[in-house]
C-alpha positions as CSV (number, residue, x, y, z in Angstrom):
1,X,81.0,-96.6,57.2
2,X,79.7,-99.5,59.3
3,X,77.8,-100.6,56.5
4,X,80.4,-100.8,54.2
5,X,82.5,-102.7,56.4
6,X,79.6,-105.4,56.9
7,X,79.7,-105.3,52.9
8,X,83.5,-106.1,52.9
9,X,82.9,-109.0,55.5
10,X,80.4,-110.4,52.8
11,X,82.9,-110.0,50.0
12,X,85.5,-111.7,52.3
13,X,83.3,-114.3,53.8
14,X,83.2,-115.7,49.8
15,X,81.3,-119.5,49.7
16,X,81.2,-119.4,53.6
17,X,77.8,-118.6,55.1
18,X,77.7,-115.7,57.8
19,X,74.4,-115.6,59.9
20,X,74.9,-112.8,62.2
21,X,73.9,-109.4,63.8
22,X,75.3,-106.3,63.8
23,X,74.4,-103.1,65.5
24,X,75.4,-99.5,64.7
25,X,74.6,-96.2,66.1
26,X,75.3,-94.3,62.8
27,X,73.0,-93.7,60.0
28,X,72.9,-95.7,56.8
29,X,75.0,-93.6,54.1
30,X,72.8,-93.9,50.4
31,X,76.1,-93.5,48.4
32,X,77.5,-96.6,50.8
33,X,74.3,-98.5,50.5
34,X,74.6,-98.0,46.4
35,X,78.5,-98.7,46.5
36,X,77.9,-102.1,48.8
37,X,75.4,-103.1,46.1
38,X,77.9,-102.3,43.4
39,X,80.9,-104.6,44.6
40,X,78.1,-107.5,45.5
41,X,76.7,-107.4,41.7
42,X,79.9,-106.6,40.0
43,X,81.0,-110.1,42.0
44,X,77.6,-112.1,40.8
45,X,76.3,-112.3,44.1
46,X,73.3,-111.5,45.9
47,X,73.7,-107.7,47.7
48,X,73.1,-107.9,51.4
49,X,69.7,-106.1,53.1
50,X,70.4,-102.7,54.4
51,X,70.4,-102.1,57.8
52,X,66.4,-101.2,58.9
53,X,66.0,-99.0,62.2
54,X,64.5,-100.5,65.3
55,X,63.7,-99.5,68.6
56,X,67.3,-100.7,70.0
57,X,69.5,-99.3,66.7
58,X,69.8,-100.2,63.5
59,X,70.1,-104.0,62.7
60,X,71.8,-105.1,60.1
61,X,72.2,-108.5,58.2
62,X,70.1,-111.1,59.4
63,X,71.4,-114.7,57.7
64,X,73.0,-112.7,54.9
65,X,74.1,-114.9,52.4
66,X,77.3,-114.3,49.9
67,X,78.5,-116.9,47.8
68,X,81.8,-115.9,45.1
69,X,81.7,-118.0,41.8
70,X,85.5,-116.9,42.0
71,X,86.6,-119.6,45.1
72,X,87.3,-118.9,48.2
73,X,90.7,-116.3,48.6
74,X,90.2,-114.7,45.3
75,X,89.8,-111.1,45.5
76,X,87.4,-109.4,43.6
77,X,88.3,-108.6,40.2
78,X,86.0,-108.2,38.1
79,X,85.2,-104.7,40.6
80,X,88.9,-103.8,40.0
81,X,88.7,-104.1,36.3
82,X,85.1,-102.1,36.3
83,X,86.8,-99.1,38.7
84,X,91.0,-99.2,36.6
85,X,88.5,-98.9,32.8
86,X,86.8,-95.7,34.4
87,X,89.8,-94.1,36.5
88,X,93.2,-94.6,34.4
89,X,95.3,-91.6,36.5
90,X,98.5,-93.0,38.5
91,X,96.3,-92.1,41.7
92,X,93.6,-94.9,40.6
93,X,96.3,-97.2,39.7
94,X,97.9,-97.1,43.2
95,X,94.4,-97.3,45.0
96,X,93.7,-100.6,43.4
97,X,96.9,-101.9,44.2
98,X,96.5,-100.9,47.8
99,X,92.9,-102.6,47.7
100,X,93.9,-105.6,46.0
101,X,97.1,-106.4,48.6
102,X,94.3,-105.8,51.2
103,X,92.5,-107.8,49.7
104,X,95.3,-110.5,49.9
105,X,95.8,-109.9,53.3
106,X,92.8,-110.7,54.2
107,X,92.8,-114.2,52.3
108,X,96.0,-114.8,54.5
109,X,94.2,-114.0,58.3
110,X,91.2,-116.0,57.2
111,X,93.9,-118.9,56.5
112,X,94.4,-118.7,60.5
113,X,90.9,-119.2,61.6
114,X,87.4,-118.2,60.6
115,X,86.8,-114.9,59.3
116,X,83.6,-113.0,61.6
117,X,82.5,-109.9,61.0
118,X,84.5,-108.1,64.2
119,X,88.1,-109.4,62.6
120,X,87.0,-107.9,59.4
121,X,86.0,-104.6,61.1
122,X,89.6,-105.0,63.2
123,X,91.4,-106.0,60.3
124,X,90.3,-102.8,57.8
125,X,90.7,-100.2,60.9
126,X,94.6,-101.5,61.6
127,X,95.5,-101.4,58.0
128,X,95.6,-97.1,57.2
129,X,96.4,-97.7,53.7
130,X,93.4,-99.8,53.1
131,X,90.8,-97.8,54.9
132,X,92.3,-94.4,53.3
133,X,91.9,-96.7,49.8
134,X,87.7,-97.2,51.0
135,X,87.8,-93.7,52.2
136,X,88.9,-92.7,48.4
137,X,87.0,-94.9,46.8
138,X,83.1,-93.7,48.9
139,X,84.2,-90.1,47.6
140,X,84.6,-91.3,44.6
141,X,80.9,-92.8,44.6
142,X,80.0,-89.8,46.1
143,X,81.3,-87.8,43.3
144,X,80.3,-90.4,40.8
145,X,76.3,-90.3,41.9
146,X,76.4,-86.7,42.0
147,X,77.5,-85.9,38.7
148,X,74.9,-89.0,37.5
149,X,71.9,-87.1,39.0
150,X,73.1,-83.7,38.1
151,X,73.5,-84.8,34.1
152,X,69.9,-86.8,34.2
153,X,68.4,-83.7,35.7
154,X,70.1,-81.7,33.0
155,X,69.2,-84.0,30.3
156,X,65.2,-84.1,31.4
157,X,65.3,-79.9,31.8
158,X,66.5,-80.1,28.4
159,X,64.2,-82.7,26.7
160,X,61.2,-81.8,24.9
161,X,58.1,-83.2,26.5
162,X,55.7,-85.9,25.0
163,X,53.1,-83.5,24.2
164,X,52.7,-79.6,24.5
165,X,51.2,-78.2,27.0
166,X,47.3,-77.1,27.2
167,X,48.5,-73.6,27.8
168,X,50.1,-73.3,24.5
169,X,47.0,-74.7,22.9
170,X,44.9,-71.8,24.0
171,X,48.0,-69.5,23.2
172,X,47.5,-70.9,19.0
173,X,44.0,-70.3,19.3
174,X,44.2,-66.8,20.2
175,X,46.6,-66.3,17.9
176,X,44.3,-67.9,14.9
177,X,41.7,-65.1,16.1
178,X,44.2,-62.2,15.6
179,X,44.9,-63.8,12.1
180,X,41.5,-63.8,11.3
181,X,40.9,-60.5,11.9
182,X,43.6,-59.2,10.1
183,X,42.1,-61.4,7.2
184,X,38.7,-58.8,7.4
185,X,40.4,-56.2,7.9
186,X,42.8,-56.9,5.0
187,X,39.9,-57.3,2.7
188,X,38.1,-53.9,3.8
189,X,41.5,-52.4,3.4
190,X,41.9,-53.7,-0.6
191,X,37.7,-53.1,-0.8
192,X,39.1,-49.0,0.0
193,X,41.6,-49.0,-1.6
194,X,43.8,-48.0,1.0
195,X,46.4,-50.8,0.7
196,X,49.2,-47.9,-0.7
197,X,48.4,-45.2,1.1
198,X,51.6,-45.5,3.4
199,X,54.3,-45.5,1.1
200,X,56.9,-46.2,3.7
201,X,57.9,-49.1,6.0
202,X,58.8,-48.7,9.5
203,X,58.7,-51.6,12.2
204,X,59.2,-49.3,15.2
205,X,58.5,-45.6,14.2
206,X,55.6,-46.4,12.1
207,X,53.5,-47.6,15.1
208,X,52.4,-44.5,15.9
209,X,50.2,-42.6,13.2
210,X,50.9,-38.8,12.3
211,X,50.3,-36.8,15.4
212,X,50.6,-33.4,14.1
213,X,49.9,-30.9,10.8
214,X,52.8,-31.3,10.1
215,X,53.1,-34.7,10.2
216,X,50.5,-35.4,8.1
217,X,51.3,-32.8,5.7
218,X,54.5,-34.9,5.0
219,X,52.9,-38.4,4.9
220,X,50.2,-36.6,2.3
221,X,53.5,-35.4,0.3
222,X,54.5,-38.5,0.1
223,X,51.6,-40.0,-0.9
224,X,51.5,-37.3,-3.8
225,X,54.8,-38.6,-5.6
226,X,53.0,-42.0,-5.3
227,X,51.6,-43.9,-8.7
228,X,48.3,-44.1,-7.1
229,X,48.1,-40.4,-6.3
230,X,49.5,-39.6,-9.9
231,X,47.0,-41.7,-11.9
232,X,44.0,-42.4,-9.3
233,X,43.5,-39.8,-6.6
234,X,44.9,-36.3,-8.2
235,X,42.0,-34.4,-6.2
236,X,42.3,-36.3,-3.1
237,X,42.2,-33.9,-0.1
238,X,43.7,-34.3,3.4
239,X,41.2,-35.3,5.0
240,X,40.2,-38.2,2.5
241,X,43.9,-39.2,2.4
242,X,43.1,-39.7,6.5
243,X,40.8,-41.9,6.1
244,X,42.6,-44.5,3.5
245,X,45.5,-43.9,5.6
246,X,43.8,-45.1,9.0
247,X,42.8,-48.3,7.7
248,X,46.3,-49.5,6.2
249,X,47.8,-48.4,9.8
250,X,45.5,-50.6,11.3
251,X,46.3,-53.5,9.2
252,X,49.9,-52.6,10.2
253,X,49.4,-52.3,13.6
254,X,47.3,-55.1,13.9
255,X,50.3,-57.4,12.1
256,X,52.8,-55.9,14.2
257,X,50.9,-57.2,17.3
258,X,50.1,-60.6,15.8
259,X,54.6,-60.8,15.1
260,X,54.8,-59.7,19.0
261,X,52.4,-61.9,20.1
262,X,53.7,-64.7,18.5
263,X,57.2,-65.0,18.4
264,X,57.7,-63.4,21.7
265,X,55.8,-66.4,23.5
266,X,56.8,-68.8,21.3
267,X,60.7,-68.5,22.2
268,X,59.6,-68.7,25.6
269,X,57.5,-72.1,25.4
270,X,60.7,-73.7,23.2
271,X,63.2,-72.1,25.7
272,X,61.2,-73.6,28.5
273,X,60.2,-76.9,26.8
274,X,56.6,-76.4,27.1
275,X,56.3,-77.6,23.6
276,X,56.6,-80.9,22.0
277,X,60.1,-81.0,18.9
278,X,57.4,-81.5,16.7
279,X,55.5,-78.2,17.6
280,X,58.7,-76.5,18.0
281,X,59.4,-77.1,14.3
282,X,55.4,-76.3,13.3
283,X,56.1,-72.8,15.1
284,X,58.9,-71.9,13.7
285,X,57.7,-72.9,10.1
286,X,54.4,-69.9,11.2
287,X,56.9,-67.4,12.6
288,X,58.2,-67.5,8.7
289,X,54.8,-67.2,7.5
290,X,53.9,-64.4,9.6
291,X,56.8,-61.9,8.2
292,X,55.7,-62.3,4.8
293,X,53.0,-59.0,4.0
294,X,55.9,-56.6,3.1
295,X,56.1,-58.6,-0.7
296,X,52.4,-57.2,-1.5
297,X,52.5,-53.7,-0.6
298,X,56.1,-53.3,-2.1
299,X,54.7,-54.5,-5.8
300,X,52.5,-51.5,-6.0
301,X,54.7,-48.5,-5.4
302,X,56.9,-49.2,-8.9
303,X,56.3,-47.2,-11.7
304,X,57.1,-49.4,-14.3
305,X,54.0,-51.0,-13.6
306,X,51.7,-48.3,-15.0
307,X,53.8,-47.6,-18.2
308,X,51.4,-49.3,-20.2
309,X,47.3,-47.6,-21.7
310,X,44.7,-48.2,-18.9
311,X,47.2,-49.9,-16.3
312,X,45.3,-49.5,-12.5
313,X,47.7,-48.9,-9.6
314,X,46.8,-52.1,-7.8
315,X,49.0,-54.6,-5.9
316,X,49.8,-57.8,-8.1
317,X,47.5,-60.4,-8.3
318,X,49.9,-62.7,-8.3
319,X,51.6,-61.1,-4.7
320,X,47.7,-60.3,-3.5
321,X,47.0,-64.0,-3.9
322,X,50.6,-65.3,-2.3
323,X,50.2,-62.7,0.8
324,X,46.3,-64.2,1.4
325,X,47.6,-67.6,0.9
326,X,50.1,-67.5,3.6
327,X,48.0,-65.5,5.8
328,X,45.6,-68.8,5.4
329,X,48.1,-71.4,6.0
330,X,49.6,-69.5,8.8
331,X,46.0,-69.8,10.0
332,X,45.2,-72.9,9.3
333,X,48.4,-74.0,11.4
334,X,47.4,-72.3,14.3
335,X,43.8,-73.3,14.6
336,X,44.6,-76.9,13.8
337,X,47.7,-76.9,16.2
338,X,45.7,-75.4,19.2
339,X,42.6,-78.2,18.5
340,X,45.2,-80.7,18.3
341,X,47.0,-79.8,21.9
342,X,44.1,-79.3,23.4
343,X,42.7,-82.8,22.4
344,X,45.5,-84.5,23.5
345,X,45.8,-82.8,27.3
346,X,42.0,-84.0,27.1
347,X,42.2,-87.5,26.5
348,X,45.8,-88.0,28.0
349,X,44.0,-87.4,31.4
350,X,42.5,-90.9,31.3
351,X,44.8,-93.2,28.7
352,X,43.2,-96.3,28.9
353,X,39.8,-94.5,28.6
354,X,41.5,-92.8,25.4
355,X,42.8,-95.7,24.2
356,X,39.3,-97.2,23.5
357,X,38.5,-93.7,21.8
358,X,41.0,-93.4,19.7
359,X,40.7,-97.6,18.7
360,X,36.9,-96.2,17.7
361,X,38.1,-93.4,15.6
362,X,40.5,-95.5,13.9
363,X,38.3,-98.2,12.1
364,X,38.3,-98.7,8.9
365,X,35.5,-97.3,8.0
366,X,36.6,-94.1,8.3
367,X,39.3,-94.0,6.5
368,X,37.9,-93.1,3.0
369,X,36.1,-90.2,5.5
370,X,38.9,-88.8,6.2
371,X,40.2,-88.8,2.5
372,X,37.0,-87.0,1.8
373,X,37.6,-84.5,4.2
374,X,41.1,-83.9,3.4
375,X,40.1,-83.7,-0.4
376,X,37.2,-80.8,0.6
377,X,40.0,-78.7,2.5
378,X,42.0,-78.6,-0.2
379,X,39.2,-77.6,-2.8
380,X,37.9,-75.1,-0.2
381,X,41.2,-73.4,0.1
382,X,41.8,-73.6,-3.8
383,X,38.6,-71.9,-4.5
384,X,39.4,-68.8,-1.7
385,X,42.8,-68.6,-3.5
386,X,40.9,-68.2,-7.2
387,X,38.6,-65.6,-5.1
388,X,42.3,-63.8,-4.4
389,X,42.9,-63.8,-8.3
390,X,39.2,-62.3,-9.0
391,X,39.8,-59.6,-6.1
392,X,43.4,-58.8,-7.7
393,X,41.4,-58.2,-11.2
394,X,38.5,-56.5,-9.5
395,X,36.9,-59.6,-12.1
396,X,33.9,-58.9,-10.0
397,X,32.5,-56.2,-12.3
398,X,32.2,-57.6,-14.9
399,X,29.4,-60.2,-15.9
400,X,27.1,-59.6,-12.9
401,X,24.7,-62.2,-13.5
402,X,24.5,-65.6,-12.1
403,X,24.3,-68.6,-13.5
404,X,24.6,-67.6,-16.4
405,X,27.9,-65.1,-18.1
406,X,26.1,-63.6,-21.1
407,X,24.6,-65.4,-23.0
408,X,25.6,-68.6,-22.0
409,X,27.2,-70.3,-19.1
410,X,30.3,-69.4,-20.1
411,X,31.4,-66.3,-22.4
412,X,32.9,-67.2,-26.2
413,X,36.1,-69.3,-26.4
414,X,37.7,-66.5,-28.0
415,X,37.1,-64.3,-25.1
416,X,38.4,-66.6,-22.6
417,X,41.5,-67.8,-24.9
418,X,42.3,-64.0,-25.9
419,X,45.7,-64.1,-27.6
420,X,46.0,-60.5,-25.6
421,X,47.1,-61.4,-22.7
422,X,49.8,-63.9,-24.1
423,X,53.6,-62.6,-23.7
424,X,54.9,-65.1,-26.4
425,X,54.8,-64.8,-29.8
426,X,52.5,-67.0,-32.2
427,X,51.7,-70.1,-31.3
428,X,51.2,-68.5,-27.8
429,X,52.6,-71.1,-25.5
430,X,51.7,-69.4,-22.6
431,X,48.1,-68.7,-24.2
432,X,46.4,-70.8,-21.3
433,X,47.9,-70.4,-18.2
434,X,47.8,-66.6,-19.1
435,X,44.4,-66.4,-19.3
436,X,43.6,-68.4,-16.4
437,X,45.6,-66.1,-14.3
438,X,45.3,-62.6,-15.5
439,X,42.1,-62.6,-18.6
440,X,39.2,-61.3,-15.9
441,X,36.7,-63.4,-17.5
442,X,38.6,-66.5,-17.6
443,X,39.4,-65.8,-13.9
444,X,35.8,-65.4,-12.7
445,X,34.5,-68.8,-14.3
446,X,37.5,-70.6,-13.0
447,X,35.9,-69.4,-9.8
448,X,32.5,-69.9,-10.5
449,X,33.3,-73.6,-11.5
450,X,35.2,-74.0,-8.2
451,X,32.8,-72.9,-5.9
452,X,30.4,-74.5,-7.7
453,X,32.3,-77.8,-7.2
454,X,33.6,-77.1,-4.0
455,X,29.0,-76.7,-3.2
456,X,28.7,-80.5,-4.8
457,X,31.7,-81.8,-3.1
458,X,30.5,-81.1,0.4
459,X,26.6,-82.1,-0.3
460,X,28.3,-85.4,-1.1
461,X,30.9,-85.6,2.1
462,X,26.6,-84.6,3.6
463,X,25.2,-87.8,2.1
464,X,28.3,-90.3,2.8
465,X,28.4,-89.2,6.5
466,X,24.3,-89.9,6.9
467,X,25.4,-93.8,5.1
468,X,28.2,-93.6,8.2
469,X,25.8,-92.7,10.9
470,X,23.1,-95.3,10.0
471,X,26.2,-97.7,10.3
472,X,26.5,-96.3,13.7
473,X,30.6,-95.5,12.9
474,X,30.3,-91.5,12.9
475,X,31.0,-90.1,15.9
476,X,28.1,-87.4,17.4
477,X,31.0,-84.7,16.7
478,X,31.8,-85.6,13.4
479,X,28.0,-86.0,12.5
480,X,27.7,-82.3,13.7
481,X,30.9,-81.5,12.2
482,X,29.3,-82.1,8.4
483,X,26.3,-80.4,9.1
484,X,27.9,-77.7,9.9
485,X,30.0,-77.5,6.9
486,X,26.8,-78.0,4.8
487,X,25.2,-74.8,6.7
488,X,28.2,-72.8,6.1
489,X,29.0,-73.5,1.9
490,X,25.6,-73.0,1.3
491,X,26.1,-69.3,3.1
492,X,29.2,-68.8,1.2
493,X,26.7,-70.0,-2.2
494,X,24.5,-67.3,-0.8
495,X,27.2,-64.4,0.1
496,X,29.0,-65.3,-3.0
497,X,25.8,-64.7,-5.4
498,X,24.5,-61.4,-3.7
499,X,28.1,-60.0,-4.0
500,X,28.6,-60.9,-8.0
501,X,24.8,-58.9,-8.9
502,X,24.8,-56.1,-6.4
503,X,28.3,-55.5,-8.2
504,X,30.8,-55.7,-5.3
505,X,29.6,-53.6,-2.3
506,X,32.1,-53.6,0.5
507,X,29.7,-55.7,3.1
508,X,28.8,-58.4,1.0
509,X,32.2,-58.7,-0.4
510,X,34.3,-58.4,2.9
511,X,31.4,-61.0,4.5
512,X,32.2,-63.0,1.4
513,X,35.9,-63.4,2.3
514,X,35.8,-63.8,5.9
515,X,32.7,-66.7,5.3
516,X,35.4,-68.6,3.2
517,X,37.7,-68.5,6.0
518,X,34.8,-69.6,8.5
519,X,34.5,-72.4,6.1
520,X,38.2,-73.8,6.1
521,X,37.9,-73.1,9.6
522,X,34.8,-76.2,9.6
523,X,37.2,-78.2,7.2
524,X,39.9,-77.9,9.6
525,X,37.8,-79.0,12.8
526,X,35.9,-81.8,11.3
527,X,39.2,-83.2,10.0
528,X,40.5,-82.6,13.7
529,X,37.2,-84.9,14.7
530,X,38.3,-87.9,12.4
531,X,42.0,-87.8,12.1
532,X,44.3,-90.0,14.9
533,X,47.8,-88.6,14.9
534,X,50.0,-92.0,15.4
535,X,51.5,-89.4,17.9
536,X,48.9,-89.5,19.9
537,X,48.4,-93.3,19.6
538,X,51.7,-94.3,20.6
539,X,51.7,-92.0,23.8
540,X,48.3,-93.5,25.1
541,X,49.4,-97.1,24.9
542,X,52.9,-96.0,26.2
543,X,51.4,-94.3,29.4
544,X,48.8,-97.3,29.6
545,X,51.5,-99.7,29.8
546,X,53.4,-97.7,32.3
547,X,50.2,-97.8,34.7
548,X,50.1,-101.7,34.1
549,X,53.8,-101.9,35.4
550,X,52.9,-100.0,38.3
551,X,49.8,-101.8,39.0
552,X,51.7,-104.9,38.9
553,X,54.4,-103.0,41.4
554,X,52.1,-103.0,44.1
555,X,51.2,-99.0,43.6
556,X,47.7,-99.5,42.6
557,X,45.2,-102.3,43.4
558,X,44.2,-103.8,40.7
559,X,40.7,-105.0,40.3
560,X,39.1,-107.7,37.5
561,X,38.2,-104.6,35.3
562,X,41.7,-103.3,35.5
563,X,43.4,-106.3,34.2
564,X,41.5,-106.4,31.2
565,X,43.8,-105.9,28.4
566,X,43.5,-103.1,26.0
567,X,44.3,-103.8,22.8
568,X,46.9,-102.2,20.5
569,X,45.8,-99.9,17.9
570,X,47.1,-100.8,14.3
């Protein structure tokens, strides 16, 4: 308290210029120290030095200075009017009363004679109403900082942070591994035809497979009753219904794990704020994407759909190609999320040093690169999607011959126009959007022109990034980046051809569909190499200012290179 009561003798002391020395044997109270500082800037003045230890006490103001723009015997109200707005109960009311006549008093003793530092002290110790008043008000600061530093404590534990931490970069990549196994092994499991062999869905009971005769003698009873069983499989035996049925419970399990795995951390990293608002919202946009496999299978257990001469029990194309397209996106957002956290812990570690990296990656020049590379990705992924439709068909059987599709380069308008598969009477509105989706042979040159295109696309991203590098504007990781896109479409060129005239054989065909996800996966990284997230920008030059400040602080010697500036990127 002795502190406080050398603040009061500043507020008293007014215009008048105290130069004195006062020793206590207490400890310096923070909330005082804050509250003293308080009344001397809510007044416009200067706040007096705190007390510093020494080997004989604690000293205190040495030629502190306090000048009121007020006059002298005016009490300090500005500090009432600041304390009545935030306390309005009848208690407050009758505190700053108490104050203010104390206040007045005070104006009156220092009418008698000079006003020193021991008459304050006296003065404030005889009065019992005023000191109970200071007493009231230093809990009241007490309070008041208390409940300041609880609610900024509670408002940074709830905040999301700038950037997501590097674990949960590692986490997405993992998670983009299980995806893309379940990708293969959903492929072997259409190549077998074992996508209906479990007719049921269960969550939690259906993790375990049949573990008895019995069991499996009611699965394969319900497989029986099944459209599949009815018009494919009539002489299937048990033990071929065991093999078919292993390989859609691992597709099962293996999505089950892929939910756990996911969602499970994921509410943990947004619970715990590990993860940035942004990647809170990209994770909860996958955890949609992940539920969605149910739709496919559930298409293929109908009768209705085998009413018609020659129908195949097969799941929809149209619900084959939807399922395969989210399983890529889902993907896709993993893989690109994890790069992208990753990148960022990386360069974040130095952020001036990242600054100048990301001002290099951010030229001009490579802005119709990354165009290019956005326009491949999207052509990549369009042609796997058309490779859904021809796997939905099984459009692969038919015309096994490459370049060429009979005896031309493309079959006979009227083949891939057939008024069949139109639902609409004459003129056939739907005549060409049918065929693209459902005629095989339509289907099959749609692909053939897409990967085709998709071959030519990337041979010219090849040539524009060797113009780039001889510019000396390509990074060494982008250069690498188109090469190995280059190495892996001509594979899929390679995969795709072998699989089309050896008429579908499960190897080349399942190495066929995991190659096109290997080559989104190139898309994806090279984009990754030449794309700046603003993101990312504005934190660099945020946390490069912030070591400026504290350079210029005193925190850091500074040295010539230091101060150079860095300059903002646009």
């Amino acid at each position: 308290m002795s502190y406080l009561f050398c603040c009061i003798s500043c507020v008293g002391s007014h215009n008048q210029t105290t130069n004195w020395k006062l020793a206590v044997s207490k400890r310096q109270h923070p909330t005082l120290t804050g509250l003293s500082t308080t009344i001397c800037t809510a007044e416009g003045r200067q706040p007096p030095q705190p007390p510093r230890a020494t080997a004989k006490g604690y000293n205190g103001l040495y030629g502190s200075q306090c000048s009121h723009a007020g006059g002298q015997g005016n009490p300090p109200t500005s500090l009432f009017r600041t304390f009545a707005a935030a306390n309005r109960s009848s208690a407050s009311r009758k505190l700053l009363s108490t104050l203010q006549s104390g206040f007045q008093n005070g104006t009156k003793a220092r009418s008698r004679g000079p006003l020193t530092p021991r008459t304050n002290i006296g003065f404030v110790r005889g009065n019992g109403a005023v000191r109970s008043a200071y007493r009231y008000l230093a809990t009241a600061a007490v309070e008041a900082n208390t409940s300041v530093k609880a609610t900024a404590a509670a408002v940074k534990k709830k905040s999301f942070p700038e950037i997501s931490e590097k674990v949960v970069g590692y986490w997405l990549l993992g998670s983009a591994g299980l995806v893309f196994a379940i990708v293969v092994i959903g492929g072997l499991t259409r190549l077998t035809e074992s996508g209906l062999s479990i007719t049921e869905w269960k969550p939690v009971t259906g993790t375990l497979p049949p573990l008895t005769d019995a069991d499996w003698e009611s699965e394969f009873a319900k497989y029986r009753s099944s459209p599949e069983f009815r018009i494919l499989n009539p002489t299937m035996t048990l033990s071929e219904y065991k093999f078919i049925y292993f390989m859609e419970w691992t597709h099962r399990l293996l999505g089950r794990v892929i939910g756990v795995s996911f969602v499970l951390p994921a509410i943990y990293f947004v619970a715990r704020r590990k993860v940035s608002f942004s990647m809170s919202l990209k994770l909860a946009g996958i955890a949609l994407g992940i539920g969605f496999g149910w739709w496919m299978v559930k298409s293929g257990l109908r009768d209705d759909l085998f009413k018609e001469p020659g129908s195949h029990p097969r799941v929809s194309q149209y619900r084959l190609t939807a399922h395969l397209a989210a399983a890529f996106a889902v993907y896709s957002a993993m893989l690109y999320s994890g790069i992208s956290i990753l990148r960022e812990n990386r360069l974040l570690k130095d952020p001036k040093k990242a600054v100048e990296e990301l001002k290099k990656r951010r030229i001009g020049a490579l802005v119709p690169l990354r165009i290019f590379v956005g326009f491949v990705s999207l052509l990549v992924f369009t042609t796997a999607m058309s490779g859904a439709l021809v796997a939905g068909l099984d459009a692969g059987l038919i015309y096994n011959e490459f370049p060429y599709m009979g005896d031309g380069f493309a079959p006979p308008k009227a083949e891939l126009l057939d008024p069949f598969y139109s639902r609409e009477p004459p003129p056939h509105n739907d005549l060409v959007w049918r065929n693209m989706l459902e005629n095989p042979a339509t289907v099959q040159l749609d692909h053939r022109v897409l990967a085709t295109s998709s071959f030519l696309v990337i041979l010219a991203l090849w040539a524009y990034g060797r113009r780039l590098n001889r510019k000396k504007v390509l990074t060494p990781d982008a250069r690498r980046g188109v090469l190995g896109l280059v190495h892996l479409v001509s594979l899929q060129v390679a995969l795709g051809i072998s699989t089309l005239i050896y008429l579908v054989p499960h190897s080349l065909a399942s190495l066929h569909q995991a190659n096109s996800l290997a080559l989104l996966t190139g898309c994806l990284v090279l984009g990754s190499r030449v794309w700046v997230p603003r993101t990312l920008v504005k934190v660099a030059e945020k946390r490069v200012a912030a070591m400026r400040r504290g350079r210029n602080g005193g925190k850091k010697k500074t040295t010539e290179k230091d101060d150079e500036p860095v300059a903002p990127l646009t």
